[in-house]
N, CA, C and O of each residue as an XYZ file, in Angstrom:
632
protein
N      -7.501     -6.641     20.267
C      -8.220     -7.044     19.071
C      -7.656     -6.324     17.841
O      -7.379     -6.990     16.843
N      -7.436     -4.734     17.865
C      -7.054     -4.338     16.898
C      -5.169     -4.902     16.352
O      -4.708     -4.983     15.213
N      -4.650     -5.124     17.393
C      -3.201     -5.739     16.979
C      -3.642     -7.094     16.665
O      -2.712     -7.608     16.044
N      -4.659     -7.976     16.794
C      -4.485     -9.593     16.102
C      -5.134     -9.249     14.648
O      -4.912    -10.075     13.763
N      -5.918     -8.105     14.321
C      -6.394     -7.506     13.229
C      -5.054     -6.955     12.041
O      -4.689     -7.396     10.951
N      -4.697     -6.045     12.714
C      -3.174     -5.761     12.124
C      -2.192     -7.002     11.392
O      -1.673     -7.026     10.276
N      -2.174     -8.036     12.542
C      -1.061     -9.430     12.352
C      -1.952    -10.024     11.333
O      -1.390    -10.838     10.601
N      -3.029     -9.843     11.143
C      -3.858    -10.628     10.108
C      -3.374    -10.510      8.666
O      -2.901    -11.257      7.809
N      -3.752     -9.066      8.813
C      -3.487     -8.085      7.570
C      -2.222     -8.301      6.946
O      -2.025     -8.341      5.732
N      -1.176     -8.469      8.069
C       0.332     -8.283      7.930
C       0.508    -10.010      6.912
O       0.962    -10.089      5.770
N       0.094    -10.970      7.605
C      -0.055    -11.912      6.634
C      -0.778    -12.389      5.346
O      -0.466    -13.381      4.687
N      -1.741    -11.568      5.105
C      -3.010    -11.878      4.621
C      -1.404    -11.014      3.153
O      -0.751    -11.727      2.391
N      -1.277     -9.588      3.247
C      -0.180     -8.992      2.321
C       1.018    -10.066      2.077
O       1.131    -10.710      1.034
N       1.695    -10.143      2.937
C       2.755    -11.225      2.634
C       2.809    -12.517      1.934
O       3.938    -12.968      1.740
N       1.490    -13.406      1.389
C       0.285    -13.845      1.433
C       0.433    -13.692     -0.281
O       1.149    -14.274     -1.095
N      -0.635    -12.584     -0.414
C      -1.110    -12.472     -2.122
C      -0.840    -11.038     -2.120
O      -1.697    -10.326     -2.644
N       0.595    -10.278     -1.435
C       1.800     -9.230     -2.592
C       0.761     -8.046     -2.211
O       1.335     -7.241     -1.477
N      -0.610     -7.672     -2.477
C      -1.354     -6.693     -2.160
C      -2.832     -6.393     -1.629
O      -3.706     -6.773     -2.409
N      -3.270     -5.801     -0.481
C      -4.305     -5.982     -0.626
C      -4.931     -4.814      0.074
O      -4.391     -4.441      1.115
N      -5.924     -4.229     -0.326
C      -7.282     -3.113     -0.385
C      -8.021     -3.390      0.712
O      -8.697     -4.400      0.909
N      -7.790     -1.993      1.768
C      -8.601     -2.323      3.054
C      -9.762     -1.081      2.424
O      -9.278     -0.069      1.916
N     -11.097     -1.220      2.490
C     -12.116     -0.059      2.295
C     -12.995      0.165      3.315
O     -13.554     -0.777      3.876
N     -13.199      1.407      3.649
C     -13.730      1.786      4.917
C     -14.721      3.217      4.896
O     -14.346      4.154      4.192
N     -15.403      3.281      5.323
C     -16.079      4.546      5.170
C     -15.241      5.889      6.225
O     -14.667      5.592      7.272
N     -15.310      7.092      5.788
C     -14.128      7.684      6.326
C     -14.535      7.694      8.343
O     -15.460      7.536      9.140
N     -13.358      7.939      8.278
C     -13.457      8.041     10.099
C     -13.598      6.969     11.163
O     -13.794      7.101     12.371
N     -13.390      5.412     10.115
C     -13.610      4.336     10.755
C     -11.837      3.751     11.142
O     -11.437      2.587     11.184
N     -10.931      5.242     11.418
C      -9.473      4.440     11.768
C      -9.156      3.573     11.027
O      -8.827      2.495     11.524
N      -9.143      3.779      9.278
C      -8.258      3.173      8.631
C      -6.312      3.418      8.675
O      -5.334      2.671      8.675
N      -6.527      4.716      8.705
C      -5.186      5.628      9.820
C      -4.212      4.744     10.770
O      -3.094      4.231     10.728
N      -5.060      4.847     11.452
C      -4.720      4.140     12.731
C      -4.331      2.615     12.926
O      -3.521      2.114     13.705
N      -5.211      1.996     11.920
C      -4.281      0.316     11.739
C      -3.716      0.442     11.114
O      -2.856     -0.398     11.379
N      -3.237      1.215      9.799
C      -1.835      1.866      9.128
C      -0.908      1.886     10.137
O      -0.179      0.895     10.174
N      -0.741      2.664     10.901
C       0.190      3.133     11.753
C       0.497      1.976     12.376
O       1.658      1.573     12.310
N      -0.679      1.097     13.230
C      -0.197     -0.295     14.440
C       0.487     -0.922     13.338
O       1.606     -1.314     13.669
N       0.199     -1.133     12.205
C       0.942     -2.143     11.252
C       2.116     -1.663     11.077
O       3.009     -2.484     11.289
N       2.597     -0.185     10.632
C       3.456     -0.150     10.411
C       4.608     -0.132     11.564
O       5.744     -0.542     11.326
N       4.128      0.493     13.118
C       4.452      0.303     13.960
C       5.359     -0.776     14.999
O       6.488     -0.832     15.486
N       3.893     -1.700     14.991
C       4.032     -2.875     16.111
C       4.241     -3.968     15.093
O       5.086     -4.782     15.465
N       3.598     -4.266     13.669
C       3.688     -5.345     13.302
C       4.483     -5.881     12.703
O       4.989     -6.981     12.925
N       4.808     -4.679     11.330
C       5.649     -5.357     10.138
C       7.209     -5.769     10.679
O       7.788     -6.790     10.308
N       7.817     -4.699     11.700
C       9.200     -5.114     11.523
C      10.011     -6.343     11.792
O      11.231     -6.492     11.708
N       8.857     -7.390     12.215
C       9.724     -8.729     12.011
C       9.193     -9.783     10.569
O       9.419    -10.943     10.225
N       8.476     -8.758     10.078
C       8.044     -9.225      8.770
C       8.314     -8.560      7.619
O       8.063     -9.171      6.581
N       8.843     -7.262      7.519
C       9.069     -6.756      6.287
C      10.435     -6.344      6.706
O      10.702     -6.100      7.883
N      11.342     -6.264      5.690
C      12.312     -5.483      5.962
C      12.536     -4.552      6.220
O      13.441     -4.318      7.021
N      11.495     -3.205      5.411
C      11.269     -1.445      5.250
C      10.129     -1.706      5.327
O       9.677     -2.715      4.785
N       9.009     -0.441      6.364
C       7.937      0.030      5.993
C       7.789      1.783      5.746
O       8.061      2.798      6.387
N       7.266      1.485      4.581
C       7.251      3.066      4.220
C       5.506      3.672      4.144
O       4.725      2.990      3.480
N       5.062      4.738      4.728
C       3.736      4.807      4.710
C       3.565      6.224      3.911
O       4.084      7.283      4.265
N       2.782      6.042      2.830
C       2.432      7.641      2.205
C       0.784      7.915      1.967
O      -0.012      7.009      1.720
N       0.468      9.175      2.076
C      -0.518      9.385      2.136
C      -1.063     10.043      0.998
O      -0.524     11.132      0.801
N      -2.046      9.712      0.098
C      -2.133     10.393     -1.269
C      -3.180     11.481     -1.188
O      -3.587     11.837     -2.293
N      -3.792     12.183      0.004
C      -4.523     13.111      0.177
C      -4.213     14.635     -0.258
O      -4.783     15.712     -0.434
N      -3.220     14.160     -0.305
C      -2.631     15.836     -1.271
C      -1.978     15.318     -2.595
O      -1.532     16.312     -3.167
N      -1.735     14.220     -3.313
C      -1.437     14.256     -4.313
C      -2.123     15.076     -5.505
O      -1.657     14.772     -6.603
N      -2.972     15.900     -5.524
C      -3.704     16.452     -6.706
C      -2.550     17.348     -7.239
O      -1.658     17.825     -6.538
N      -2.693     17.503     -8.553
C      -1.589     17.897     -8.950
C       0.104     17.704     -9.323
O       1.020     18.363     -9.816
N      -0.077     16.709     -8.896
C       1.748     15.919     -8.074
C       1.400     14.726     -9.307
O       0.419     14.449     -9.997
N       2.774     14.213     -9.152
C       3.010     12.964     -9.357
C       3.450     11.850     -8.230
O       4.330     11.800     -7.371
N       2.487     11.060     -8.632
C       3.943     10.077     -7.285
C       5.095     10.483     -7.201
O       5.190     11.247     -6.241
N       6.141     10.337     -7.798
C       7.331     10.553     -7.745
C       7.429     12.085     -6.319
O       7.820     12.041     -5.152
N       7.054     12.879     -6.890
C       7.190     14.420     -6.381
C       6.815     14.234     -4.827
O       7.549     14.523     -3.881
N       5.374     13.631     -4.753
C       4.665     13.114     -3.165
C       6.201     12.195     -2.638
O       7.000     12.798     -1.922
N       6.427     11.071     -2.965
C       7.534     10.546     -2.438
C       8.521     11.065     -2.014
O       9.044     10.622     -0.991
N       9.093     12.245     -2.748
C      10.565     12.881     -2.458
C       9.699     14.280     -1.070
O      10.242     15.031     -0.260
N       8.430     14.076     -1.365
C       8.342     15.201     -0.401
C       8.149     14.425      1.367
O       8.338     14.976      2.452
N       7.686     12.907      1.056
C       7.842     12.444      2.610
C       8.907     11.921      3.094
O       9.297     11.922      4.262
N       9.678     11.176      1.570
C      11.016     10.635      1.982
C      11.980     11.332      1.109
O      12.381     10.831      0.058
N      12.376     12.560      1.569
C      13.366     13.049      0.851
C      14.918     11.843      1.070
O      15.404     11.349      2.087
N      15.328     11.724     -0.493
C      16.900     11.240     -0.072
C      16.953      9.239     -0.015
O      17.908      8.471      0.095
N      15.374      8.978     -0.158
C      15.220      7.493     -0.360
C      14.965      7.114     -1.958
O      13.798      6.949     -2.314
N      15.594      7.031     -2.523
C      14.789      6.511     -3.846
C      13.916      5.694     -4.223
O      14.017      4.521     -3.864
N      13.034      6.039     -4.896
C      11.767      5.271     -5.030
C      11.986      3.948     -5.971
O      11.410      2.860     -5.948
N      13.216      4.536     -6.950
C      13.266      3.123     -7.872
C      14.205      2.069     -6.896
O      14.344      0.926     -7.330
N      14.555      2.259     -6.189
C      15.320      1.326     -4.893
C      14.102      0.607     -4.351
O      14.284     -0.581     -4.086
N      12.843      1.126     -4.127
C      11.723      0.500     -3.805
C      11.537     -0.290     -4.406
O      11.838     -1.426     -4.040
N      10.881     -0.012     -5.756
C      10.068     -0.569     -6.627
C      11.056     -1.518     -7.668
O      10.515     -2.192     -8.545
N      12.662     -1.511     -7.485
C      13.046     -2.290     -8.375
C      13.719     -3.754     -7.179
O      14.195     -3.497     -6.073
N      13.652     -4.547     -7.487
C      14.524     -5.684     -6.541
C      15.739     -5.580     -6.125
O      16.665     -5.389     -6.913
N      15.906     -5.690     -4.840
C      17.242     -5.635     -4.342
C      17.876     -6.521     -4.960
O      17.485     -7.393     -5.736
N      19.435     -6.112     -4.370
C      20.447     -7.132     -5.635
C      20.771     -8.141     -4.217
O      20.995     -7.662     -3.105
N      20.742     -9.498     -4.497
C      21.600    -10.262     -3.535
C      22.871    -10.364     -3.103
O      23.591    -10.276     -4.098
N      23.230    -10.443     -2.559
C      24.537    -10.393     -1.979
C      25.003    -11.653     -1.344
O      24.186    -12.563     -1.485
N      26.087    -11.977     -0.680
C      26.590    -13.097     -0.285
C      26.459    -12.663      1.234
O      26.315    -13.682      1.908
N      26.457    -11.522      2.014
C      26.058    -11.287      3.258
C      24.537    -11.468      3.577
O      24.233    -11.895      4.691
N      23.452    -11.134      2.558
C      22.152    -10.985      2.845
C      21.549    -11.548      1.758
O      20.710    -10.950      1.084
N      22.053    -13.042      1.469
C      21.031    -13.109      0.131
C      19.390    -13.412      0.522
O      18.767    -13.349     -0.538
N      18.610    -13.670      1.482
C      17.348    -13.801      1.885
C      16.782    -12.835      2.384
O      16.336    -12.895      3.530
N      16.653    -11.415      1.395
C      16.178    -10.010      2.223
C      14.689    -10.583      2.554
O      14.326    -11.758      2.515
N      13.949     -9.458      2.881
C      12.823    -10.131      3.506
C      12.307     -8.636      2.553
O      13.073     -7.700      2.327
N      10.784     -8.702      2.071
C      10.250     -7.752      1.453
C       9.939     -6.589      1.929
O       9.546     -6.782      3.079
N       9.891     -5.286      1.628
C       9.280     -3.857      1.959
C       7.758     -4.170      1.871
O       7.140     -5.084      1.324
N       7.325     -2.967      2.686
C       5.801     -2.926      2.837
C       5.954     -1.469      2.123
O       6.868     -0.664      2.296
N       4.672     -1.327      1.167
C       4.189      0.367      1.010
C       3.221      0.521      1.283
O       2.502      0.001      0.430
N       2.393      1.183      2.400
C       1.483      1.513      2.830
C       0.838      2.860      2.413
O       1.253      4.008      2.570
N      -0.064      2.488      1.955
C      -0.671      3.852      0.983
C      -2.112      3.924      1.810
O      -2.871      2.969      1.978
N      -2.297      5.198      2.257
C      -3.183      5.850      2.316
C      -4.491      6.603      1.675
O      -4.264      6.401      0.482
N      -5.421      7.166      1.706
C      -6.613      7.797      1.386
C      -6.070      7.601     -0.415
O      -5.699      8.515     -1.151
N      -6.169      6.292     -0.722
C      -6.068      5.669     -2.133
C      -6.822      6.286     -3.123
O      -6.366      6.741     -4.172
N      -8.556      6.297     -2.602
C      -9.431      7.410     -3.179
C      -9.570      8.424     -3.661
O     -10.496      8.834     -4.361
N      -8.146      9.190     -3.135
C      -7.751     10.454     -3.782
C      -6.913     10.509     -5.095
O      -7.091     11.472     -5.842
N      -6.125      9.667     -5.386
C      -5.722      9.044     -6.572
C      -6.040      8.188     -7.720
O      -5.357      7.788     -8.663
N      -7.176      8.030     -7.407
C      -7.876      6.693     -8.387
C      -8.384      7.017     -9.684
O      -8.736      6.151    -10.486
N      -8.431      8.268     -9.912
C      -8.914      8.426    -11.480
C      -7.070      9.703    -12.105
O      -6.924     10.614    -12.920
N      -6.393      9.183    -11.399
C      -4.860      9.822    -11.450
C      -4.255      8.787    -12.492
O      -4.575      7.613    -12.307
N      -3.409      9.075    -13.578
C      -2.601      8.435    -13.902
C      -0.889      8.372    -13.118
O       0.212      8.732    -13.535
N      -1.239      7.883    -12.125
C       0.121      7.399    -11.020
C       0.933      6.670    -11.808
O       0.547      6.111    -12.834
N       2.419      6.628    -11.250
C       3.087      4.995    -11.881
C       2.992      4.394    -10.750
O       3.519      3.284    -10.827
N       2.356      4.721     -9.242
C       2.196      4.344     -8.448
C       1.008      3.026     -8.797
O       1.167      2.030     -8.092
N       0.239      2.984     -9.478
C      -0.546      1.857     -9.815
C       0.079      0.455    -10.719
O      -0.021     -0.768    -10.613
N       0.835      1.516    -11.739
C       1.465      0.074    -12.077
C       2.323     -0.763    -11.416
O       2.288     -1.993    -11.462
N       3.157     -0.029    -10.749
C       3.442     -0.808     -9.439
C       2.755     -1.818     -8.727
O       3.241     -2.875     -8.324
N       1.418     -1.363     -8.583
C       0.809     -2.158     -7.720
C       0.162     -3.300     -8.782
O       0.264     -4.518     -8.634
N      -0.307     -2.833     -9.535
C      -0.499     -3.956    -10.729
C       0.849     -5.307    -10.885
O       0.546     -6.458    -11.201
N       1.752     -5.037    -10.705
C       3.070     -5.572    -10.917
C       3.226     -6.469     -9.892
O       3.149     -7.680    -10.096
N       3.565     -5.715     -8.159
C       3.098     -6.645     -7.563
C       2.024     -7.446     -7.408
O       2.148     -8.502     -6.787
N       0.984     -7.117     -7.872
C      -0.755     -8.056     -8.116
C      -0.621     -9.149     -8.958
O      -1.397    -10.101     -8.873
N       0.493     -9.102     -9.948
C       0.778    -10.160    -10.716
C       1.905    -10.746    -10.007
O       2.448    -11.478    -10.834
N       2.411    -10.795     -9.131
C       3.918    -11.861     -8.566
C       5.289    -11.132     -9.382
O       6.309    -11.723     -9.736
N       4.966     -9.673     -9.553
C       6.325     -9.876    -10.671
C       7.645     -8.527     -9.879
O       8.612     -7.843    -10.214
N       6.991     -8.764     -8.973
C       7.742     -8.062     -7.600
C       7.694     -8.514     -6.103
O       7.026     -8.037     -5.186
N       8.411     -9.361     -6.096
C       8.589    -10.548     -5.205
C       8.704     -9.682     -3.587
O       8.132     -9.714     -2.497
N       9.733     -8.995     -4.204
C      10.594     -7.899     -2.897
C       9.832     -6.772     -2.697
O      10.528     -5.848     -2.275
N       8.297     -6.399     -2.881
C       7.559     -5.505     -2.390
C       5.887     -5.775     -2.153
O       5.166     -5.959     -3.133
N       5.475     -5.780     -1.115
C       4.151     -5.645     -0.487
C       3.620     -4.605     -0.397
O       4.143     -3.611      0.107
N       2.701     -4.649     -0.781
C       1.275     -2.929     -0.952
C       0.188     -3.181      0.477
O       0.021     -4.345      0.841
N      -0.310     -2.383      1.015
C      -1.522     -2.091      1.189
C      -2.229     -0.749      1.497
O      -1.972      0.051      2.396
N      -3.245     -0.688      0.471
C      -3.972      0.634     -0.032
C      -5.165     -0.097      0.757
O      -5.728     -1.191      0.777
N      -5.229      1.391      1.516
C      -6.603      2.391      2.227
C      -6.807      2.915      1.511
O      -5.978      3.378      0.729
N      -8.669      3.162      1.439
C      -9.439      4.001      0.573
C     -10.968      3.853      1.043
O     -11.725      2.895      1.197
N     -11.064      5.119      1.183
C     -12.718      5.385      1.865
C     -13.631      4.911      0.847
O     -13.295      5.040     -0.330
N     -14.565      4.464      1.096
C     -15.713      4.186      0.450
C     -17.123      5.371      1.382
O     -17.080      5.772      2.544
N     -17.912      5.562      0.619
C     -18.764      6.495      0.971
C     -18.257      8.041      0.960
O     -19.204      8.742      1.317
N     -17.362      8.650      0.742
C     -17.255     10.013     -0.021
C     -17.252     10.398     -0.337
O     -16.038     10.562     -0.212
N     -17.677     11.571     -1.394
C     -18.271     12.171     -2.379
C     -17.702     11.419     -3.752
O     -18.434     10.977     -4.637
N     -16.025     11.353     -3.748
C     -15.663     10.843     -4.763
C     -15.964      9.100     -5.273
O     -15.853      8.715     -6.437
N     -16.309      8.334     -4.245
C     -16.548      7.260     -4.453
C     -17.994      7.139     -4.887
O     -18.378      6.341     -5.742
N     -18.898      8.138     -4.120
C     -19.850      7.983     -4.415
C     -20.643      8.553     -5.742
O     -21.834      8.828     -5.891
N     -19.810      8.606     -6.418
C     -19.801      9.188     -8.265
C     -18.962      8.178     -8.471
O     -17.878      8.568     -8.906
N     -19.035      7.226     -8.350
C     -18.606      5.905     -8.997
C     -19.234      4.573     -9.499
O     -18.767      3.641     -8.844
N     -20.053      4.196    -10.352
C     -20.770      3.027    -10.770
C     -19.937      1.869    -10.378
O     -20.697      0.919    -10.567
N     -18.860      1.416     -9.959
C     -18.794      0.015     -9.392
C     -17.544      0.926     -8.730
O     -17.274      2.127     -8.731
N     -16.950     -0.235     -8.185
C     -15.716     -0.516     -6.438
C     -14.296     -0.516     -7.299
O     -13.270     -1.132     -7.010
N     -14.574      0.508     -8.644
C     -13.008      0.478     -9.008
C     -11.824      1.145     -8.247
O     -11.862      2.264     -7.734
N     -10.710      0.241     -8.252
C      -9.323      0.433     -7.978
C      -8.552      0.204     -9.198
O      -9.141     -0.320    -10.144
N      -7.540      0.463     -9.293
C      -6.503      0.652    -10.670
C      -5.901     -0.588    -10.193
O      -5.209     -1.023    -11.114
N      -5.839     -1.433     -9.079
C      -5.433     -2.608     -9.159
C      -6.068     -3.903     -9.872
O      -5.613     -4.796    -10.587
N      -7.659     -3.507     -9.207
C      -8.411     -5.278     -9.672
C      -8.660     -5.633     -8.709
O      -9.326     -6.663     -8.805
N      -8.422     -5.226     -7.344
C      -8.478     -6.379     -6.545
C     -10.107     -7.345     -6.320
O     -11.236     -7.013     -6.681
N      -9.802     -8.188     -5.835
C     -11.020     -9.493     -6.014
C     -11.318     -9.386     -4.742
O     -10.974     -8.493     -3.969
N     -12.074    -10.469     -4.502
C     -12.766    -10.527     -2.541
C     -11.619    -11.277     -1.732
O     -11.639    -11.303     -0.501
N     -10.728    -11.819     -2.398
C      -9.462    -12.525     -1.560
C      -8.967    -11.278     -1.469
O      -9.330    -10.987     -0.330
N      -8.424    -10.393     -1.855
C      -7.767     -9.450     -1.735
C      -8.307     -7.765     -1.391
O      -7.689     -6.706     -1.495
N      -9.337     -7.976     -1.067
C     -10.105     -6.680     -0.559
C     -10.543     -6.761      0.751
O     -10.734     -7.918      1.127
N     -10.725     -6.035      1.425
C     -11.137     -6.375      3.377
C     -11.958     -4.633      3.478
O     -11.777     -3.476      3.101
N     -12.957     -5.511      4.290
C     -13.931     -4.180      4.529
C     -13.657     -3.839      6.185
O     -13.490     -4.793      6.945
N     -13.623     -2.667      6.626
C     -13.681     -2.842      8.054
C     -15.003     -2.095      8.812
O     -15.146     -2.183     10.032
């Protein structure tokens, strides 16, 4: 059940570019991170990269990135691959972001990113942000903001 859950997800992103799983903590949002990035994406994404923003305080995206993927560049991510005559039909990256909640009142460029893909204007990259609902920080929050927007097509409760 949890892998036809995963394959869901995996399309549901591929689909509409980004989308917001919210969970109250300890309900293995983790853990379908991982089967996705695992078992599912690699005949669907080209790269999956998974980061976790639970220690970003203080940091910038940028800094968190070079500290999980030292030696990958991030603007290689976030900018479109170039086509080529060997591979012109790449297939898109996944970024799998973690405990999202911890970043949400952060000025990231990690959001405009995701804003970017939320609008179609990053063809060659797929998001999906985890983020607890019910933890202290959410719960000092007057509505279900994310720095994306996302809507009920694009949000999943588990």
């Amino acid at each position: 059940m949890r892998v036809e859950t995963a394959r869901k997800l995996c399309e549901l992103v591929d689909e509409l570019g980004a989308i917001l799983i919210r969970a109250p903590p300890g309900s293995a949002k983790t853990s379908l991170l991982q089967l996705v990035a695992q078992i599912i994406t690699p005949t669907i994404f080209e790269n999956v990269y998974y980061i976790s923003l639970a220690e970003v305080s203080g940091k910038t995206f940028e800094s968190l990135w070079a500290e999980w993927y030292p030696g990958i560049n991030l603007t290689g991510i976030r900018s479109p691959p170039k086509c080529t005559g060997t591979n012109p039909e790449r297939r898109p990256n996944l970024l799998l972001v973690d405990e999202g909640q911890a970043g949400i009142h952060m000025n990231l460029t990690l959001w405009g990113t995701l804003k970017s893909v939320m609008g179609g204007f990053k063809p060659h990259l797929r998001m999906i942000v985890v983020s607890a609902w019910g933890s202290e920080l959410a719960a000092t929050l007057k509505t279900a903001y994310t720095p994306g927007g996302f809507g009920r097509s694009s949000s999943v409760g588990l």
